[in-house]
Backbone atoms as SQL, in Angstrom:
CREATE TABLE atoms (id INTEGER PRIMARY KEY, chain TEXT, resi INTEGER, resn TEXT, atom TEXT, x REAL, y REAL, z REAL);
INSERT INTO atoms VALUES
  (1, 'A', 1, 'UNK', 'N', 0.821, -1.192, 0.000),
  (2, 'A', 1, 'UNK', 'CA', 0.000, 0.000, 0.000),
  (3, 'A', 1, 'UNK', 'C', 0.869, 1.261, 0.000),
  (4, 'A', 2, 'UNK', 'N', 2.262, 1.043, 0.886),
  (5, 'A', 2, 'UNK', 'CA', 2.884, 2.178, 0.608),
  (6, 'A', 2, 'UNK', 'C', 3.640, 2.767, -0.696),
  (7, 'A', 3, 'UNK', 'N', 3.750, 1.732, -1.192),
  (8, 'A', 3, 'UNK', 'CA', 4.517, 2.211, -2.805),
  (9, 'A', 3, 'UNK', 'C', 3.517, 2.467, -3.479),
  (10, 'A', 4, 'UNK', 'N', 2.425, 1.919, -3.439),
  (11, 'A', 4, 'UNK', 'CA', 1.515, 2.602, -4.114),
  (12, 'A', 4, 'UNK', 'C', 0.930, 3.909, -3.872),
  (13, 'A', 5, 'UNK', 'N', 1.200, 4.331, -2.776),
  (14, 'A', 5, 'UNK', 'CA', 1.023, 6.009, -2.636),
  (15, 'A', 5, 'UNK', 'C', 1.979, 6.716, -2.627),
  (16, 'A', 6, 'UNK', 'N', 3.623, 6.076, -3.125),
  (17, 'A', 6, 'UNK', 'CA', 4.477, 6.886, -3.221),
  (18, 'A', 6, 'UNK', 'C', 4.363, 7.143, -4.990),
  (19, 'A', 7, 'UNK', 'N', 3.967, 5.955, -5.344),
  (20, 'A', 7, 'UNK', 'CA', 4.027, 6.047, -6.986),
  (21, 'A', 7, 'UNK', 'C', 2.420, 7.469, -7.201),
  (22, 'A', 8, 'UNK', 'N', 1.835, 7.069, -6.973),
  (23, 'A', 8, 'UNK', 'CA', 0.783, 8.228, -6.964),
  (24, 'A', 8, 'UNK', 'C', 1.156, 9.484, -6.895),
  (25, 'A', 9, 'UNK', 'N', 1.607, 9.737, -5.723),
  (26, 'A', 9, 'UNK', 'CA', 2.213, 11.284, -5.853),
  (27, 'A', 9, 'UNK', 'C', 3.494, 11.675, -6.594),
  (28, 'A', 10, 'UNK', 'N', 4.270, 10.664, -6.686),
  (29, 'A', 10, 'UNK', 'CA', 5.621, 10.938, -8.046),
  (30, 'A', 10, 'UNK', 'C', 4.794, 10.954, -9.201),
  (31, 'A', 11, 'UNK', 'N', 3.794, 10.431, -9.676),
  (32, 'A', 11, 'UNK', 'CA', 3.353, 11.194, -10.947),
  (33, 'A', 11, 'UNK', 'C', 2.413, 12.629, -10.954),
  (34, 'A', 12, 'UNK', 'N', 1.790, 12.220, -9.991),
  (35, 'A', 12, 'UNK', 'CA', 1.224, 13.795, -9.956),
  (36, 'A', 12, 'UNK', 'C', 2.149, 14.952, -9.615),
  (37, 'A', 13, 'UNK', 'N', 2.869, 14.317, -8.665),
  (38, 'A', 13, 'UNK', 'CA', 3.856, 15.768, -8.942),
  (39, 'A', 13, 'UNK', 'C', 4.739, 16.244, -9.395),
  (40, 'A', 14, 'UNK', 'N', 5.260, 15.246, -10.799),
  (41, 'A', 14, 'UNK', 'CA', 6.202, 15.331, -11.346),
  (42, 'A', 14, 'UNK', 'C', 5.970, 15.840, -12.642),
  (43, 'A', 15, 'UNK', 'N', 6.928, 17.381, -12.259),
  (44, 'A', 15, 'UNK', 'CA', 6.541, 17.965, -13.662),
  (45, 'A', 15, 'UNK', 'C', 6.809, 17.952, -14.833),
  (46, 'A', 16, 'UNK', 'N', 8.011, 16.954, -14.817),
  (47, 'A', 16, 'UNK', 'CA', 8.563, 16.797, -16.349),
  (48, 'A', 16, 'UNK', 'C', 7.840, 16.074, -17.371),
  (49, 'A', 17, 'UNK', 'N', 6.250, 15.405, -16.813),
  (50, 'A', 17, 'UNK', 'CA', 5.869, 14.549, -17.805),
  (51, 'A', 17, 'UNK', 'C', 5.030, 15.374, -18.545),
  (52, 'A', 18, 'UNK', 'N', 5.379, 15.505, -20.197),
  (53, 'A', 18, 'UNK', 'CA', 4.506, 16.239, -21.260),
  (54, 'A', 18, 'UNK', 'C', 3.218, 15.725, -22.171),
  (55, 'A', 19, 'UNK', 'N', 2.698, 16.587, -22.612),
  (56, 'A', 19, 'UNK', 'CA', 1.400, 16.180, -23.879),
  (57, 'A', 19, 'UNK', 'C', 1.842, 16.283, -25.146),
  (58, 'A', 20, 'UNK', 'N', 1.687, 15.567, -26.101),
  (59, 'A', 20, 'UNK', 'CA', 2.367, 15.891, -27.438),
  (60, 'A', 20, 'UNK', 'C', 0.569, 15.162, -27.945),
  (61, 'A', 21, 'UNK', 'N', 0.859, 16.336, -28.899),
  (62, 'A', 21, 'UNK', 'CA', 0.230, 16.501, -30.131),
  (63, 'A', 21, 'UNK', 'C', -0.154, 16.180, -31.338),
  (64, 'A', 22, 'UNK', 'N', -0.940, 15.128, -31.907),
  (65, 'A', 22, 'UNK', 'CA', -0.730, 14.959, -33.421),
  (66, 'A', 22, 'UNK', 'C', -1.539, 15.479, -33.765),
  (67, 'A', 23, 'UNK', 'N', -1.270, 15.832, -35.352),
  (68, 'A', 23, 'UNK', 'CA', -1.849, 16.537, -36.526),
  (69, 'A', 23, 'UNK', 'C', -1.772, 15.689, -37.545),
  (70, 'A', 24, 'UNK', 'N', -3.056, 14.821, -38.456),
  (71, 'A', 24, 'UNK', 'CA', -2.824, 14.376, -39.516),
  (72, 'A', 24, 'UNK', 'C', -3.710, 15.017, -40.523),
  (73, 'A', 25, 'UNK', 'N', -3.823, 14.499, -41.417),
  (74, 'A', 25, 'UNK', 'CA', -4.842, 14.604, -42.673),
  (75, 'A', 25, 'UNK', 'C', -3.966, 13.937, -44.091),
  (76, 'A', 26, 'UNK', 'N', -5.316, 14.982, -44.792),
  (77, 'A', 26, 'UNK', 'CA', -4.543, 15.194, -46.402),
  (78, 'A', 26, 'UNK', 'C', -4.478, 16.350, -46.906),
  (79, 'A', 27, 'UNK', 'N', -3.486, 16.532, -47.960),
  (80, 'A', 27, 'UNK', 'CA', -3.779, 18.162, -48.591),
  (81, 'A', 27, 'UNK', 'C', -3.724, 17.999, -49.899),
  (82, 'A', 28, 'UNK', 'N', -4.772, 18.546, -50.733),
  (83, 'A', 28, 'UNK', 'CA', -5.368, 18.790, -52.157),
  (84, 'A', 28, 'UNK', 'C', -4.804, 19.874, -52.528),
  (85, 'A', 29, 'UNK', 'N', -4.534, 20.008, -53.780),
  (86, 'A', 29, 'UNK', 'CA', -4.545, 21.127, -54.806),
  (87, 'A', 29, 'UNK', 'C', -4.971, 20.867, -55.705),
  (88, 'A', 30, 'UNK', 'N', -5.825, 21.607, -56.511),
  (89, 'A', 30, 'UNK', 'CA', -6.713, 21.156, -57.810),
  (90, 'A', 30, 'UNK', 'C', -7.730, 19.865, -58.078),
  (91, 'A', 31, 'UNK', 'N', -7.701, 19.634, -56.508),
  (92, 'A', 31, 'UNK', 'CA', -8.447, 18.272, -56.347),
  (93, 'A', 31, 'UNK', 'C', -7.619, 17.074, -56.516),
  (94, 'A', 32, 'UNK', 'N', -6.272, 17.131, -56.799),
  (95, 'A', 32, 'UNK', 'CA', -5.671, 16.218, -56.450),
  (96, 'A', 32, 'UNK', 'C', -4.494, 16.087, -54.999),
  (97, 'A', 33, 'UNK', 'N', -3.724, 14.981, -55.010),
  (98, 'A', 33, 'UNK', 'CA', -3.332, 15.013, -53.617),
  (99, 'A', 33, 'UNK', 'C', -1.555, 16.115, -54.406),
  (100, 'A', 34, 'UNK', 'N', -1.321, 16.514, -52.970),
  (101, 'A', 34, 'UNK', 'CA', -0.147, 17.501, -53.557),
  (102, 'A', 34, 'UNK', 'C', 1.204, 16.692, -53.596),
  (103, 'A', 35, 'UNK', 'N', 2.046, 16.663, -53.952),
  (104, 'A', 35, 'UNK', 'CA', 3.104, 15.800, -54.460),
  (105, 'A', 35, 'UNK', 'C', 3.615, 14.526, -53.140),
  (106, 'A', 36, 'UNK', 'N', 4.141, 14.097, -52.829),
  (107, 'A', 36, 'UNK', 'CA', 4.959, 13.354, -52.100),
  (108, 'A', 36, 'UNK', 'C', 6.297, 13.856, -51.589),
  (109, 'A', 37, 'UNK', 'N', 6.876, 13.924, -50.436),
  (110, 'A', 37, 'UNK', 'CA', 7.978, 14.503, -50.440),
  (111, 'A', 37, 'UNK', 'C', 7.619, 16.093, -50.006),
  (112, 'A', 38, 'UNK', 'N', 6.803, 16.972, -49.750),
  (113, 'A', 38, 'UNK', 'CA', 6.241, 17.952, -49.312),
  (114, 'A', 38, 'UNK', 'C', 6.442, 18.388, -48.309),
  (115, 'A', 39, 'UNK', 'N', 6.619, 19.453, -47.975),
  (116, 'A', 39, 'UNK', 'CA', 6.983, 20.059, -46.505),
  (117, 'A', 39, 'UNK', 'C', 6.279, 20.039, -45.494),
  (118, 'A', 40, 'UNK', 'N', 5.821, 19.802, -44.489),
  (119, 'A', 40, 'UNK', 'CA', 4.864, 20.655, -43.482),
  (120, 'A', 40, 'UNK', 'C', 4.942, 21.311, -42.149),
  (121, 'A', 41, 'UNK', 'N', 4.752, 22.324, -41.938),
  (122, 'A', 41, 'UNK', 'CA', 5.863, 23.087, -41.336),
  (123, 'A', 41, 'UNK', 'C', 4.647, 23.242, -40.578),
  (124, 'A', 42, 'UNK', 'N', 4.719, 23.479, -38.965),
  (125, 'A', 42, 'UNK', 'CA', 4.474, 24.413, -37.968),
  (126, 'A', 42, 'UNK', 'C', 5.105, 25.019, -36.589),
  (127, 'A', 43, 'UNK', 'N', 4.731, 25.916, -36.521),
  (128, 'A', 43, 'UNK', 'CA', 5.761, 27.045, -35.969),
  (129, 'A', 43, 'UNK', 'C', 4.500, 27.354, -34.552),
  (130, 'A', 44, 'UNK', 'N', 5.013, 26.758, -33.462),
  (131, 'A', 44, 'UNK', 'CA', 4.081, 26.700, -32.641),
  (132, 'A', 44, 'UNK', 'C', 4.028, 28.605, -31.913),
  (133, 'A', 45, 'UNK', 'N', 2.728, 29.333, -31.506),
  (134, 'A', 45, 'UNK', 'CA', 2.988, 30.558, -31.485),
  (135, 'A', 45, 'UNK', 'C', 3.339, 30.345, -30.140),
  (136, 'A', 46, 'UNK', 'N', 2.896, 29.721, -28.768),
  (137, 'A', 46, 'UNK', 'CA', 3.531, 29.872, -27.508),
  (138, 'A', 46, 'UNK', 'C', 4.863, 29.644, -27.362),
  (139, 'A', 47, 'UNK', 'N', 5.581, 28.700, -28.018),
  (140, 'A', 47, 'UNK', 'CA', 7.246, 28.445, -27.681),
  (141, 'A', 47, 'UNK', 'C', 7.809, 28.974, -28.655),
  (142, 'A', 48, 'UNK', 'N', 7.136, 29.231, -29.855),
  (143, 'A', 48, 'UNK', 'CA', 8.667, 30.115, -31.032),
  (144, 'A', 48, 'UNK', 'C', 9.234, 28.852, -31.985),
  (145, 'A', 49, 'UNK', 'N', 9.135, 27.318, -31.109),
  (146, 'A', 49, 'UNK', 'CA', 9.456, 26.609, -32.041),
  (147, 'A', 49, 'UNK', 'C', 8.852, 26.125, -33.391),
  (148, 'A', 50, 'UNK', 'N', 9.379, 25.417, -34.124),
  (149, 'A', 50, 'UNK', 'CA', 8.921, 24.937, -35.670),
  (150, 'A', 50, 'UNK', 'C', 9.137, 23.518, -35.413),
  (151, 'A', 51, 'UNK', 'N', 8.237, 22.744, -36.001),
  (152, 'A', 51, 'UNK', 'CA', 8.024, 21.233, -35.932),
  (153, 'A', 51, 'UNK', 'C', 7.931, 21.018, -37.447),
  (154, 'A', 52, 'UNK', 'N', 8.142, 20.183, -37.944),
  (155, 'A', 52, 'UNK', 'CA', 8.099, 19.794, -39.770),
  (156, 'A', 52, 'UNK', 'C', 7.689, 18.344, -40.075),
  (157, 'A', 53, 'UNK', 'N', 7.364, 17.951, -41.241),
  (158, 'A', 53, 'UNK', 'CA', 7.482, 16.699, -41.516),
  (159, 'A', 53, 'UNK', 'C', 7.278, 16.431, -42.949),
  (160, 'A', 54, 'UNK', 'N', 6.897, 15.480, -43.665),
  (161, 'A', 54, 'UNK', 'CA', 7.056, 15.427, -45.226),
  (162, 'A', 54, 'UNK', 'C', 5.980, 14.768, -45.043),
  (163, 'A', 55, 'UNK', 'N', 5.161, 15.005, -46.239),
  (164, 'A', 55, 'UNK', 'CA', 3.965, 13.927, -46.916),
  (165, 'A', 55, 'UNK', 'C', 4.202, 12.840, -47.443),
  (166, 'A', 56, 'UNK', 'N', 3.451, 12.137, -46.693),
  (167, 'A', 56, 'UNK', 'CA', 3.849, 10.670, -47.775),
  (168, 'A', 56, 'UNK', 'C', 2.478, 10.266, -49.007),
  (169, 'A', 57, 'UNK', 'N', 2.467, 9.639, -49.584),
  (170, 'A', 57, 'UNK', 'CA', 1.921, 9.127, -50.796),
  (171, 'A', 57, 'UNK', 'C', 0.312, 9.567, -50.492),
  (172, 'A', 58, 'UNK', 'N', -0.289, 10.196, -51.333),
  (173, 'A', 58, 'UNK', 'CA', -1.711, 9.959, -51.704),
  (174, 'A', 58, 'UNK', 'C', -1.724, 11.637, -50.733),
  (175, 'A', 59, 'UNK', 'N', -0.793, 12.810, -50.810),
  (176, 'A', 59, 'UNK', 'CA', -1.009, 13.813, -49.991),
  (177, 'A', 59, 'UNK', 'C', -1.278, 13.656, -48.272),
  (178, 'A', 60, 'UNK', 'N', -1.009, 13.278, -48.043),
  (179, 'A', 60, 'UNK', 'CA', -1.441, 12.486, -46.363),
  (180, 'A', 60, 'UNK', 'C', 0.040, 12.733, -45.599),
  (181, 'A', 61, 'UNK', 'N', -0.323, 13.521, -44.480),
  (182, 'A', 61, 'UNK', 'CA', 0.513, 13.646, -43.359),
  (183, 'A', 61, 'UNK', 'C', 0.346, 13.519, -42.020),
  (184, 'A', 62, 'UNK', 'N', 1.559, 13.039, -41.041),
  (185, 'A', 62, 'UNK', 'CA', 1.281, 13.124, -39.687),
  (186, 'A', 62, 'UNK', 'C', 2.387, 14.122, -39.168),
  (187, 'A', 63, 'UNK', 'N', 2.025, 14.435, -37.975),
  (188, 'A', 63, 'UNK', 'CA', 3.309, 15.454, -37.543),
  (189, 'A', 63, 'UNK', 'C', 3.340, 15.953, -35.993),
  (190, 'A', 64, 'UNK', 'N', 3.539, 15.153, -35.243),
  (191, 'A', 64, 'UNK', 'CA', 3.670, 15.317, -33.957),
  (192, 'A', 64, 'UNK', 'C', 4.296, 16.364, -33.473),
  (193, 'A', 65, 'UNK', 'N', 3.237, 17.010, -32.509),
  (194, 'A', 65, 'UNK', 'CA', 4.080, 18.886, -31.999),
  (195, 'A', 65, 'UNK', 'C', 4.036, 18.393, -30.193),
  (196, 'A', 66, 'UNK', 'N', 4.945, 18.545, -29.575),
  (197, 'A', 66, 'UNK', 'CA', 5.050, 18.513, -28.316),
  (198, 'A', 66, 'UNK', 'C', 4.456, 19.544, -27.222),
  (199, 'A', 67, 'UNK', 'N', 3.104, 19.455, -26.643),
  (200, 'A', 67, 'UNK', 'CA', 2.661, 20.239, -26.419),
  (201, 'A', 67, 'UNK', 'C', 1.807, 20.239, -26.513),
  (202, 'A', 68, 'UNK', 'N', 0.520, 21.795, -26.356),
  (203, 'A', 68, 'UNK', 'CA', -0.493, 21.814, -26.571),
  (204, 'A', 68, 'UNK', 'C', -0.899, 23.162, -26.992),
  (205, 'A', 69, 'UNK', 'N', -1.396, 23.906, -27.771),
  (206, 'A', 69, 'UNK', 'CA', -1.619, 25.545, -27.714),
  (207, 'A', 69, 'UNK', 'C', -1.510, 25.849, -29.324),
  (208, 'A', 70, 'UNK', 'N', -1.649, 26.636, -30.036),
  (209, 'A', 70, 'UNK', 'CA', -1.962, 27.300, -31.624),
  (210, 'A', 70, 'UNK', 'C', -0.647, 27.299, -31.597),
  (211, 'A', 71, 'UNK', 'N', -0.780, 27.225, -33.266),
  (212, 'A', 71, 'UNK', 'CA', 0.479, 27.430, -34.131),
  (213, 'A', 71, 'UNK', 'C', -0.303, 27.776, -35.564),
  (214, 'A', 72, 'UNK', 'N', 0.965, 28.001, -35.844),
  (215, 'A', 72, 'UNK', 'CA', 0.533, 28.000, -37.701),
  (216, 'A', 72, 'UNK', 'C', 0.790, 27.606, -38.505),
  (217, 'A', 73, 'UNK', 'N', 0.526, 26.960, -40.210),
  (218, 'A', 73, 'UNK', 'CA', 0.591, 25.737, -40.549),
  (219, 'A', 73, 'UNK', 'C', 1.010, 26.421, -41.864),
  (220, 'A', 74, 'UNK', 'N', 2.509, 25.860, -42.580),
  (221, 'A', 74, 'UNK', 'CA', 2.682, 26.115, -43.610),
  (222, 'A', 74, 'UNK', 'C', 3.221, 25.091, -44.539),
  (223, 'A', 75, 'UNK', 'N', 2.299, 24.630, -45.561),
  (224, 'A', 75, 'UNK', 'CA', 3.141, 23.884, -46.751),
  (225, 'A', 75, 'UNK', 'C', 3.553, 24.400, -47.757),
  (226, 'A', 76, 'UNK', 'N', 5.102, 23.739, -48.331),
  (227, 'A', 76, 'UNK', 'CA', 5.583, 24.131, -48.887),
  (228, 'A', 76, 'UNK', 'C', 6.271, 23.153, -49.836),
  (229, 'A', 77, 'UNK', 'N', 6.753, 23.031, -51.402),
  (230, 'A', 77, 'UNK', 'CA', 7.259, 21.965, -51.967),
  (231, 'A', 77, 'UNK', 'C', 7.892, 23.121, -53.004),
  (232, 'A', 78, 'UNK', 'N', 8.308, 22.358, -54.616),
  (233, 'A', 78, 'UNK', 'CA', 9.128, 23.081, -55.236),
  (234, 'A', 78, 'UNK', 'C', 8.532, 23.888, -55.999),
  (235, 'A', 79, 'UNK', 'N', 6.668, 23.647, -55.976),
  (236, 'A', 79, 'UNK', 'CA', 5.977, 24.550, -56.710),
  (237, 'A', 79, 'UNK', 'C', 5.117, 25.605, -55.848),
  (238, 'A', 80, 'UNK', 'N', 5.457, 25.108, -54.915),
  (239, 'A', 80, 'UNK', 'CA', 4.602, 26.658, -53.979),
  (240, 'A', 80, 'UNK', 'C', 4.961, 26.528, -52.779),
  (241, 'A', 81, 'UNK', 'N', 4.368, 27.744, -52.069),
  (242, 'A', 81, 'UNK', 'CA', 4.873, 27.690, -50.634),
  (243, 'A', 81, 'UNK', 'C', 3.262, 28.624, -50.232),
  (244, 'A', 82, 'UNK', 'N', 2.595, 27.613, -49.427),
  (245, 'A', 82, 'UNK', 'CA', 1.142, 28.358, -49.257),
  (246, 'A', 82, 'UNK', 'C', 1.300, 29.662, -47.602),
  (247, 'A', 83, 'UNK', 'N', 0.009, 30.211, -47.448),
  (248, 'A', 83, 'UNK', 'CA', -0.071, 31.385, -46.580),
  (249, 'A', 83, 'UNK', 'C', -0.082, 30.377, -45.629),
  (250, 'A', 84, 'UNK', 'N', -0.091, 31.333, -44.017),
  (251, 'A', 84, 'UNK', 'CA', 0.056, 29.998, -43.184),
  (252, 'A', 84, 'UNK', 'C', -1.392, 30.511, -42.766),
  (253, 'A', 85, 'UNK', 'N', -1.424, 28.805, -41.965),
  (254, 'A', 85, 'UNK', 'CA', -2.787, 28.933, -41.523),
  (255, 'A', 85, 'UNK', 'C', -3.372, 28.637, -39.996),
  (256, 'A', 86, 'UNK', 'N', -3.589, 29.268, -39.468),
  (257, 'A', 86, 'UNK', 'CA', -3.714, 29.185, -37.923),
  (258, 'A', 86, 'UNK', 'C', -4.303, 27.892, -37.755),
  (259, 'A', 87, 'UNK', 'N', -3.874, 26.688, -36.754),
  (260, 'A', 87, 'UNK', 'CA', -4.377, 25.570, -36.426),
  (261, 'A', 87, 'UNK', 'C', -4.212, 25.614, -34.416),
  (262, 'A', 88, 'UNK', 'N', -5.029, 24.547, -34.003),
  (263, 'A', 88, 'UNK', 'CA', -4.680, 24.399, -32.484),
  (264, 'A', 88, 'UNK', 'C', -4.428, 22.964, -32.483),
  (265, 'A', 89, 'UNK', 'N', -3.416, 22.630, -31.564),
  (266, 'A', 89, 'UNK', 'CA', -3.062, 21.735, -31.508),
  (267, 'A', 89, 'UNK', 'C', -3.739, 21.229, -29.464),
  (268, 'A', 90, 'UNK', 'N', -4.213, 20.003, -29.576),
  (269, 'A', 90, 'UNK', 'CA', -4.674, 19.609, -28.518),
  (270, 'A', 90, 'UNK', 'C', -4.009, 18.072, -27.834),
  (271, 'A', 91, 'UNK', 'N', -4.287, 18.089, -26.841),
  (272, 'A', 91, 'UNK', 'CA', -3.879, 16.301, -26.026),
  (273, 'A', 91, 'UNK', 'C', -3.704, 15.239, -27.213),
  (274, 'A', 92, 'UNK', 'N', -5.113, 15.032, -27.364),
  (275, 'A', 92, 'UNK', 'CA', -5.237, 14.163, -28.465),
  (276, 'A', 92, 'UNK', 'C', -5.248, 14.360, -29.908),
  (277, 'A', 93, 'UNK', 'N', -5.106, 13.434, -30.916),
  (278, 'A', 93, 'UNK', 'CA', -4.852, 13.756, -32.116),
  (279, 'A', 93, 'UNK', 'C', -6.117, 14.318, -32.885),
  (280, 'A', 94, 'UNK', 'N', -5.767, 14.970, -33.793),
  (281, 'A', 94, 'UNK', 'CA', -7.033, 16.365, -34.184),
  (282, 'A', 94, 'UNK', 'C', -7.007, 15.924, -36.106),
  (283, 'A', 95, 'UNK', 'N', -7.501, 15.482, -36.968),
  (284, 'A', 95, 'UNK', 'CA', -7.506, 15.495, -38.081),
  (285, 'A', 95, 'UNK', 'C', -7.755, 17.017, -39.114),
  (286, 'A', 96, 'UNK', 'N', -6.984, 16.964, -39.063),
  (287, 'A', 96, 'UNK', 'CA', -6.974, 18.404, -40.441),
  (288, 'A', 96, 'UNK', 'C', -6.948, 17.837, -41.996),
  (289, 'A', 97, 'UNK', 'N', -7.505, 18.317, -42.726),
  (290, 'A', 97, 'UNK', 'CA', -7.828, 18.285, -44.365),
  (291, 'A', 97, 'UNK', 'C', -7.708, 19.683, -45.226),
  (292, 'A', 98, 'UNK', 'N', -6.429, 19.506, -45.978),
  (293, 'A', 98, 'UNK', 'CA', -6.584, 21.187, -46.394),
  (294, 'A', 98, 'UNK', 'C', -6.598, 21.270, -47.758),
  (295, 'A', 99, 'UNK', 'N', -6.782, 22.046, -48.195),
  (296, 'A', 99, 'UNK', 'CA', -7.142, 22.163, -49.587),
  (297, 'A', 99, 'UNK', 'C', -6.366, 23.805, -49.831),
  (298, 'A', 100, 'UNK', 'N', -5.244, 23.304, -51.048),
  (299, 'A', 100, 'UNK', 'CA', -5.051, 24.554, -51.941),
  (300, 'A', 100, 'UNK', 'C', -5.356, 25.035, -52.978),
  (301, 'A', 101, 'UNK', 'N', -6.072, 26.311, -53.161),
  (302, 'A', 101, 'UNK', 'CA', -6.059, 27.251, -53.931),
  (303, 'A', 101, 'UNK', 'C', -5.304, 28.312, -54.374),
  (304, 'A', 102, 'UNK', 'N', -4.694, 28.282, -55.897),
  (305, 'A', 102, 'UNK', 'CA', -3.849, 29.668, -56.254),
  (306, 'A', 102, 'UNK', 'C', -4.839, 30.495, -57.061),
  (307, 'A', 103, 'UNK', 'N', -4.657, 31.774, -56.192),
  (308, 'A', 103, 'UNK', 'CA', -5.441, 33.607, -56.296),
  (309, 'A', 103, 'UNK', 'C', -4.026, 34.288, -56.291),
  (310, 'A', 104, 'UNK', 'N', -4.608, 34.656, -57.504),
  (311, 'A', 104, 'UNK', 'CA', -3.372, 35.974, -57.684),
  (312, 'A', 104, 'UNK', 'C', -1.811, 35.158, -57.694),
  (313, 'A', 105, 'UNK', 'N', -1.208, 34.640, -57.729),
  (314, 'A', 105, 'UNK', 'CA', -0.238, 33.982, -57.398),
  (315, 'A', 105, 'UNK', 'C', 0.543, 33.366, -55.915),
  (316, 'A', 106, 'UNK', 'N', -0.685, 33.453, -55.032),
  (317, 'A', 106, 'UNK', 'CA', -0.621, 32.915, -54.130),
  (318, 'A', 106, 'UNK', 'C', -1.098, 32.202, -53.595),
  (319, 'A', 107, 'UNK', 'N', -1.147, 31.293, -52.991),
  (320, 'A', 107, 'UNK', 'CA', -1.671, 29.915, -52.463),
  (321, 'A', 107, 'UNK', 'C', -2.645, 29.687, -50.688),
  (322, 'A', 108, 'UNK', 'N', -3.423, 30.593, -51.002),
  (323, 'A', 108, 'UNK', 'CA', -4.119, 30.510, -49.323),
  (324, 'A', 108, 'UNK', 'C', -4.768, 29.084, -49.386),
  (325, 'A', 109, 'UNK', 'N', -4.618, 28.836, -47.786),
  (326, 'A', 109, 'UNK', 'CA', -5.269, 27.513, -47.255),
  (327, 'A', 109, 'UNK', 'C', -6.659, 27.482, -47.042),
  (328, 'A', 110, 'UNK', 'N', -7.258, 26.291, -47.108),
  (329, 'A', 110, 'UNK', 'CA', -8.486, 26.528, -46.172),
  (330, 'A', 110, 'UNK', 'C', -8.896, 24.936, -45.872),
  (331, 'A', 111, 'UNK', 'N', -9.457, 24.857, -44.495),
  (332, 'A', 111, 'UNK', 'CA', -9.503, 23.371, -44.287),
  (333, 'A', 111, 'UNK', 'C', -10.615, 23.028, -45.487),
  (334, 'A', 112, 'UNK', 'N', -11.061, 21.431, -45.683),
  (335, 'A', 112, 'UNK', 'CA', -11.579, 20.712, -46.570),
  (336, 'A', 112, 'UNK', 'C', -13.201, 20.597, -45.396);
């Protein structure tokens, strides 16, 4: 009984244990999926840091951010580099679907 109330309070009061974040989906352009090999960048706004990852096949990404709180979401490959787009990142994993459009020569996001 006693280790079991020592283990109890070493996790509750131990602050080093964190929440990390996933973000998946897919991302479209022109209704198709956007290349393979693709950037995906977010730049979390509470810590300043940037988290990244690449798309794999059929436009589809995952991208684990450590943490919890908004950031902003930018893809980028050798034919564009889109606006960023405010996302929140939570405990559990959150599905995003984005879809690009080029206006004017620029590429704003918008979820699907």
């Amino acid at each position: 009984m006693k280790n079991n109330l020592i283990v109890i309070l070493f996790l509750l009061l131990n602050p080093t244990i964190a929440f990390s974040g996933e973000i998946y989906g897919t991302i479209k352009k022109d209704g198709r999926p956007i290349p393979e090999g693709s950037e995906i960048k977010v730049e979390m706004l509470t810590s300043g840091k940037t988290y990244s990852s690449k798309c794999a096949q059929y436009g589809s990404y995952s991208l684990y951010v450590p943490g919890k709180g908004r950031g902003l979401l930018i893809i980028q490959n050798d034919e564009l580099i889109s606006e960023p787009i405010l996302i929140y990142i939570y405990e559990n994993a959150i599905q995003y679907d984005f879809v690009l459009e080029e206006k004017n020569g620029s590429f704003p996001v918008r979820r699907k």
